[in-house]
MOPAC internal coordinates of N, CA, C and O (Angstrom, degrees):
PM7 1SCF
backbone

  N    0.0000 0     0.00 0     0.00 0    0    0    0
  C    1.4464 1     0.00 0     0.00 0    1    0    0
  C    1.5393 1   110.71 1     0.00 0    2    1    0
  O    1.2310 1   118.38 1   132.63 1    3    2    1
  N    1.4249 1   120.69 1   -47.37 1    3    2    1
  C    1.3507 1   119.72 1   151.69 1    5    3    2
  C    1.3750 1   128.53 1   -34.32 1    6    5    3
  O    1.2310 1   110.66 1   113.16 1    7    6    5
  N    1.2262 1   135.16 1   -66.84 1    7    6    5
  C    0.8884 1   121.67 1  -178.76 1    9    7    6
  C    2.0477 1   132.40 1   -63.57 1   10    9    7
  O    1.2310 1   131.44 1   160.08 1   11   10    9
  N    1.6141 1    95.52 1   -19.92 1   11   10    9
  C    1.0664 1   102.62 1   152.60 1   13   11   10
  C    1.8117 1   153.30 1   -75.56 1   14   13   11
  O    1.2310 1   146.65 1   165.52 1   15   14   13
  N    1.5526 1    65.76 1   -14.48 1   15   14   13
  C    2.1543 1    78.44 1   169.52 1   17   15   14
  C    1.3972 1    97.72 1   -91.21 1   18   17   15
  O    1.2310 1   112.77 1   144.86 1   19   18   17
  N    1.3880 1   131.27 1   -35.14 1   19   18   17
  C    1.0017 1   114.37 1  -168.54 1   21   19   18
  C    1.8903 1   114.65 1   -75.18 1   22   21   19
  O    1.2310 1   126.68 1   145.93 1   23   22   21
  N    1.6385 1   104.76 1   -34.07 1   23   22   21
  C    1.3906 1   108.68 1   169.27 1   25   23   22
  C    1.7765 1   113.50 1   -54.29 1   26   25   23
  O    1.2310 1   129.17 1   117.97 1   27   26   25
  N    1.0216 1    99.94 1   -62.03 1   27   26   25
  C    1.8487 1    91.92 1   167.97 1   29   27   26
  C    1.2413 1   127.31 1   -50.66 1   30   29   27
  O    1.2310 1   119.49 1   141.32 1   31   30   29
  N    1.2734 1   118.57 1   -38.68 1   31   30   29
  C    1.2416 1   134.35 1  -174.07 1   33   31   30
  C    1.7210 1   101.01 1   -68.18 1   34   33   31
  O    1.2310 1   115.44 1   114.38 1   35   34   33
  N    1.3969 1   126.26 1   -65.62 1   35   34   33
  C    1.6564 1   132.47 1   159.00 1   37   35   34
  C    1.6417 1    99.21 1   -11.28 1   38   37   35
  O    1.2310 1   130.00 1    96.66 1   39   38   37
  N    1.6857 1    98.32 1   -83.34 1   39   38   37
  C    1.2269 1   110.59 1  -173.58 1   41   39   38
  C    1.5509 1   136.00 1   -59.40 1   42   41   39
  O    1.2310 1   128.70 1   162.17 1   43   42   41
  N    1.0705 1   100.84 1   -17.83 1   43   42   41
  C    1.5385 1   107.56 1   166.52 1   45   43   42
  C    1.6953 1   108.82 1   -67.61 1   46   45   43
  O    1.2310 1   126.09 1   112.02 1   47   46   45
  N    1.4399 1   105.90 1   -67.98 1   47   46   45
  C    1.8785 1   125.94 1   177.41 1   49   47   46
  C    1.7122 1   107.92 1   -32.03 1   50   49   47
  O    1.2310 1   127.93 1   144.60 1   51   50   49
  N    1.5731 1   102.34 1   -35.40 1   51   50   49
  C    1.7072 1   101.81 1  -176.68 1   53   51   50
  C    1.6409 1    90.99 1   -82.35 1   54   53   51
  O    1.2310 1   116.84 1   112.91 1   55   54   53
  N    0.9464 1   123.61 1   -67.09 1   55   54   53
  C    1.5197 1   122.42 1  -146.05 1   57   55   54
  C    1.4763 1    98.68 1   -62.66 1   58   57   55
  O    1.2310 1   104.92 1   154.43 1   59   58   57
  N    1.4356 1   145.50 1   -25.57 1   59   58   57
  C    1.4977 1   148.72 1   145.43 1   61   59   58
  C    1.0924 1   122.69 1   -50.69 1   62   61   59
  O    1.2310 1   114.88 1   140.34 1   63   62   61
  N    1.6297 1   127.30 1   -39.66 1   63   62   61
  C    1.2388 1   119.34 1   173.80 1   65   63   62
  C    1.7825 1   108.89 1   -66.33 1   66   65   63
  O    1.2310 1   124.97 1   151.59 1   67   66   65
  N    1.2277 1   108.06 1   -28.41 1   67   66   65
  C    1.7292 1   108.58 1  -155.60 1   69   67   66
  C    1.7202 1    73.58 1   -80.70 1   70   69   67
  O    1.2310 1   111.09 1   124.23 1   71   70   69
  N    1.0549 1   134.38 1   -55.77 1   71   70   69
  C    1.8841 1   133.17 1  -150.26 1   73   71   70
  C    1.6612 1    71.66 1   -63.15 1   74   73   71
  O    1.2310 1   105.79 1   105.98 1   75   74   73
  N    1.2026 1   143.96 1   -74.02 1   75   74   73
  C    1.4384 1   132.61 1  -130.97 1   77   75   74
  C    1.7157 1    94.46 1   -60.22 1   78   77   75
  O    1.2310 1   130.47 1   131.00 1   79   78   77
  N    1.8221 1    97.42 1   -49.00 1   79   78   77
  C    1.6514 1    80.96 1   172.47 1   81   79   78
  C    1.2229 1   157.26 1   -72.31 1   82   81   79
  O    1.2310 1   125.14 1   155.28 1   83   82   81
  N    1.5431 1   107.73 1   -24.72 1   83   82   81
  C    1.6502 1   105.51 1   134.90 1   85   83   82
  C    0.9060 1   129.37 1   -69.15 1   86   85   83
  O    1.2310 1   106.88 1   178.60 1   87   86   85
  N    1.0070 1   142.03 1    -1.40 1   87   86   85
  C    1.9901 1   134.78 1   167.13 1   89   87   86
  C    1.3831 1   105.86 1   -56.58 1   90   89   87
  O    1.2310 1   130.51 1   128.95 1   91   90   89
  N    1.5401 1    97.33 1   -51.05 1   91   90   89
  C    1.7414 1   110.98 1  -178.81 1   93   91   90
  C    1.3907 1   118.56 1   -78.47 1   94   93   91
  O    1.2310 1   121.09 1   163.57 1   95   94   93
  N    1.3054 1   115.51 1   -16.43 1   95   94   93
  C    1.6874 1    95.88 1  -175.71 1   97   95   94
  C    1.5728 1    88.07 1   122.80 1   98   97   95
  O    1.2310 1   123.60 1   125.98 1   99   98   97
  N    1.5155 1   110.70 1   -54.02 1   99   98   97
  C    1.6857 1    87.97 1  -140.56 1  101   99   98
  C    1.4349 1   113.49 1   -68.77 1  102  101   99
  O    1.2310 1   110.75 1   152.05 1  103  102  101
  N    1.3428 1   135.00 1   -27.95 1  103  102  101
  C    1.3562 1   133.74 1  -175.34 1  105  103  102
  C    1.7083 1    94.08 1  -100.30 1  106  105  103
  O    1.2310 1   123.88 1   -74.62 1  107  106  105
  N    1.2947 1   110.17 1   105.38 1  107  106  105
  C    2.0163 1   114.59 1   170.77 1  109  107  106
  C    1.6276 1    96.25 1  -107.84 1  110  109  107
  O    1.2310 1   132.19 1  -105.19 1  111  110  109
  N    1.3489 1    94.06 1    74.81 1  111  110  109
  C    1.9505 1    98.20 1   173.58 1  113  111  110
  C    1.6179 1    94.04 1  -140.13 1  114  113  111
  O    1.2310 1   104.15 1   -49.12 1  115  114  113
  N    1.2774 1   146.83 1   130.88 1  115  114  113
  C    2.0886 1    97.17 1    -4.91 1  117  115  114
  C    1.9823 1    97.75 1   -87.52 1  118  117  115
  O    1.2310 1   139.17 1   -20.73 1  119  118  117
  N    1.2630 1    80.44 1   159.27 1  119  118  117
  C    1.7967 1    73.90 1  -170.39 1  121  119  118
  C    1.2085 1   127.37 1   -96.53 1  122  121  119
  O    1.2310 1   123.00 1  -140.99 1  123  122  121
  N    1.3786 1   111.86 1    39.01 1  123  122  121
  C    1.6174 1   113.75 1   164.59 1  125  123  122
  C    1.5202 1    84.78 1  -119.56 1  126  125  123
  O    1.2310 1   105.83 1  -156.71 1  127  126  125
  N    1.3247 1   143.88 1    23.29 1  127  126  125
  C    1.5031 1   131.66 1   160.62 1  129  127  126
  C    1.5421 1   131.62 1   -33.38 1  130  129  127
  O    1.2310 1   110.05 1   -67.67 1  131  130  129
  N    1.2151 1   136.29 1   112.33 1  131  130  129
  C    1.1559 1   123.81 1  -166.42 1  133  131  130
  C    1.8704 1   112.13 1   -65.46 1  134  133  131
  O    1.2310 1   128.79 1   169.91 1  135  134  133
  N    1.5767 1   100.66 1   -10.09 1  135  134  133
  C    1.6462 1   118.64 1  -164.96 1  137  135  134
  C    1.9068 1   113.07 1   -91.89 1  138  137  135
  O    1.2310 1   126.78 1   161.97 1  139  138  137
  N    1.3075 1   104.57 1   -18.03 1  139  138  137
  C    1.3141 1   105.29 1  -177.86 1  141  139  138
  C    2.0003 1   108.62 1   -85.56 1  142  141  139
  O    1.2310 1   141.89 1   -59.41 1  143  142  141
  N    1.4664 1    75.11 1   120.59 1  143  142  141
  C    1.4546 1    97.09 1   175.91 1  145  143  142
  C    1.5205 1   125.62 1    99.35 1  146  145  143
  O    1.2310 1   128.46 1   176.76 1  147  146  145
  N    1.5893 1   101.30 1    -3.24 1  147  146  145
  C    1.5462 1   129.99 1   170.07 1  149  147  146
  C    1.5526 1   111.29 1   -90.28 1  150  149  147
  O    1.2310 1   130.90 1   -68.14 1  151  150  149
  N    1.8411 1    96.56 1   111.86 1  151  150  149
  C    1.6713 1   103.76 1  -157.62 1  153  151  150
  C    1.5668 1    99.13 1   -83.63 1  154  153  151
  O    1.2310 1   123.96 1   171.42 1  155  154  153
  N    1.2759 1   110.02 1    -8.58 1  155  154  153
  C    1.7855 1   120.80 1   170.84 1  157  155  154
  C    1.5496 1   113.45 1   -37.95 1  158  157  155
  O    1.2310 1   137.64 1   124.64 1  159  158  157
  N    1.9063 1    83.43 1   -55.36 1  159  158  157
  C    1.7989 1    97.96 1  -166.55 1  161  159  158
  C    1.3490 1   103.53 1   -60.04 1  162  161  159
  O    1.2310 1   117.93 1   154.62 1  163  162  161
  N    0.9293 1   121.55 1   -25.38 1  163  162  161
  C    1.7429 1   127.45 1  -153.93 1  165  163  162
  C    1.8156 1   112.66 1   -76.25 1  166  165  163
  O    1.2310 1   138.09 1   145.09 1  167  166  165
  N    1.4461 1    82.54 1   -34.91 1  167  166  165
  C    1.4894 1   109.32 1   171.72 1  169  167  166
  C    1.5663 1   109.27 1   -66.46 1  170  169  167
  O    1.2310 1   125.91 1   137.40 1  171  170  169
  N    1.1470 1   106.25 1   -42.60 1  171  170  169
  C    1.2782 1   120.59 1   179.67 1  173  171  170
  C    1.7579 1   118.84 1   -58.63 1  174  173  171
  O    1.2310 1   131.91 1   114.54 1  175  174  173
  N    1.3013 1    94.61 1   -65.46 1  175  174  173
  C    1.3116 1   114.35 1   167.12 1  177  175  174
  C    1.8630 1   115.28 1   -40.15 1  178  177  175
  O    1.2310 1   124.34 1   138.89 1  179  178  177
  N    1.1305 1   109.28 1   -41.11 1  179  178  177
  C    1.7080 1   125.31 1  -160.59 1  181  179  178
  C    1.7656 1    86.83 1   -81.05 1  182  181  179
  O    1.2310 1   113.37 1   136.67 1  183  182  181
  N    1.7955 1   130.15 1   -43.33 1  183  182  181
  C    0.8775 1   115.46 1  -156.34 1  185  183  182
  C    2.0335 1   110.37 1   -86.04 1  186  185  183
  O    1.2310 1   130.78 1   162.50 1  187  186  185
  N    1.7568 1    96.80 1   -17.50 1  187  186  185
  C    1.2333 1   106.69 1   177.69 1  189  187  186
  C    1.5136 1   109.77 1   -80.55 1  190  189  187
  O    1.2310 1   112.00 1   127.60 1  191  190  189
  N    1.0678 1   132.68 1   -52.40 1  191  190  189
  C    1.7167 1   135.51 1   173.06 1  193  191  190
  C    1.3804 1   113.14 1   -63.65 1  194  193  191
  O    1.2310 1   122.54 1  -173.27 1  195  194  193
  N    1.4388 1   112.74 1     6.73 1  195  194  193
  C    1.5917 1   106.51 1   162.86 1  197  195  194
  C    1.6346 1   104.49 1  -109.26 1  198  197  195
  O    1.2310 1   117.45 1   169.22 1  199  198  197
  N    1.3474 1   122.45 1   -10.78 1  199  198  197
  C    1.0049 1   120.54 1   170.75 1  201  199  198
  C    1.9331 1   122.29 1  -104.39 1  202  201  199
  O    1.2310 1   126.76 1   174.92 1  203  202  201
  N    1.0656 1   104.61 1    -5.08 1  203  202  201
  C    1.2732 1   124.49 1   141.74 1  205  203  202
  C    1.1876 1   118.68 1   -57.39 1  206  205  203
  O    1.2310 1   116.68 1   128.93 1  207  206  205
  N    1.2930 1   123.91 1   -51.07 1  207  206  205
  C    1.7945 1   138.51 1  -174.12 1  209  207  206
  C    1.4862 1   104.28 1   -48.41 1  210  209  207
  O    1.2310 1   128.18 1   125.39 1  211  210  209
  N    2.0279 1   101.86 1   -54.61 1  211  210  209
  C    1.5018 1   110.32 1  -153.14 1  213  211  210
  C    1.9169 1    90.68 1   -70.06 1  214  213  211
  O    1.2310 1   126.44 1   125.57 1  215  214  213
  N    1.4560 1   105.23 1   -54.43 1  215  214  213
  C    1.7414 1    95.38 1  -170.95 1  217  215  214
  C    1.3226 1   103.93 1   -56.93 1  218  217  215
  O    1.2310 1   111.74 1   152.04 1  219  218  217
  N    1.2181 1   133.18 1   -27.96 1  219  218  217
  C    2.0083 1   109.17 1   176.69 1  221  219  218
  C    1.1772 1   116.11 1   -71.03 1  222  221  219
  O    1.2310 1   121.03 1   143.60 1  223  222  221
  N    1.7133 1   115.64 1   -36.40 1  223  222  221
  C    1.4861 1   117.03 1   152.90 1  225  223  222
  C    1.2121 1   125.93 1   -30.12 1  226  225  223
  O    1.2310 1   118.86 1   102.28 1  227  226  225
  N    1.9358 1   119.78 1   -77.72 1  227  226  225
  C    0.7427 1   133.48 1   154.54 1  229  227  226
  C    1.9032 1   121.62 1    -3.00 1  230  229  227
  O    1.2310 1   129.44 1   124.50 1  231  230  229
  N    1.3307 1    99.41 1   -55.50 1  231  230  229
  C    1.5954 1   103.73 1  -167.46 1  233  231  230
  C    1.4600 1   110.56 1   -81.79 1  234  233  231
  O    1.2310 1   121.84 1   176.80 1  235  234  233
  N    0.8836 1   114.08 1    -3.20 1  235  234  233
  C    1.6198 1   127.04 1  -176.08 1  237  235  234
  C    1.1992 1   113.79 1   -75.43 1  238  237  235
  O    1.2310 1   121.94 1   141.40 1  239  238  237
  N    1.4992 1   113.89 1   -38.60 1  239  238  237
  C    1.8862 1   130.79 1  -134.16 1  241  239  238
  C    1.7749 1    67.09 1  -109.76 1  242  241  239
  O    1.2310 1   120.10 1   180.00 1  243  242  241

């Protein structure tokens, strides 16, 4: 079970950081993205890599 919160948890933290960075502009990969430059996603991104945070947390305890 550990190792699975923490695998989601990994994978969640990446796939939020990359949305936060196209939300903002700074990562335009791939660059016909419908998400780059959409401050929505970013939001998005911020709410998934904090819940990424808690399951790596989570896997620790």
């Amino acid at each position: 079970m550990r190792r699975l919160l923490l695998s989601v948890g990994l994978v969640a933290l990446v796939i939020g950081l990359l949305w936060i960075g196209q939300g903002t502009g700074v990562v335009a990969w791939p660059p016909g993205s419908f998400m780059i430059k959409e401050i929505h996603w970013a939001l998005y991104g911020a709410v998934l890599s904090a819940i990424g945070l808690i399951l790596i947390w989570q896997s620790q305890r």
